[in-house]
C-alpha positions, -999 to +999 in steps of 0.1 A: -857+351+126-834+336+151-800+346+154-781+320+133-802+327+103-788+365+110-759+356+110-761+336+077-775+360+060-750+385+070-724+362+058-744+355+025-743+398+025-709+405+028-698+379+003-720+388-021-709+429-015-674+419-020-682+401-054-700+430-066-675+451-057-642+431-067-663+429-103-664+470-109-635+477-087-610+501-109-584+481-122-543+486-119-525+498-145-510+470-173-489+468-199-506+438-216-543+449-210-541+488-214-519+491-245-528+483-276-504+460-295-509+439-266-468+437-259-452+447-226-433+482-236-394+478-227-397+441-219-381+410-234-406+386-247-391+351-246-381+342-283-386+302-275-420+281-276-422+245-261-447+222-282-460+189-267-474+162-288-486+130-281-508+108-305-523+076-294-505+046-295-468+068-302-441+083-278-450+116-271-429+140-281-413+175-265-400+201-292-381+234-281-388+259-310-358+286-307-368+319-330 
């Protein structure tokens, strides 16, 4: 084994280790993920939703739903 394939392979190594370990890393702490209503606790959820639609052959259209 020459040194280029070493070198590969040592590259193929520490990519791989760094997969592995961003995969069972512990995780930071959030709101969204760790409670369980799945809301953000003391935070404004924005009370609007944009809707796009578009059909062949008509104008698309763009609606702003306020609630």
């Amino acid at each position: 084994m020459d040194w280029q394939q070493l070198v590969a392979l040592a590259i193929v190594g520490i990519t791989a280790a760094a997969l592995v370990w961003s995969r069972f890393r512990p995780r930071k702490f959030s709101f969204v993920r760790d409670l369980p209503c799945g809301c953000a606790a003391g935070q404004q959820t924005p009370r609007h939703s944009i809707v796009y639609r578009a059909r062949k052959g008509e104008r698309p259209q763009v609606t702003l739903k306020m609630r």
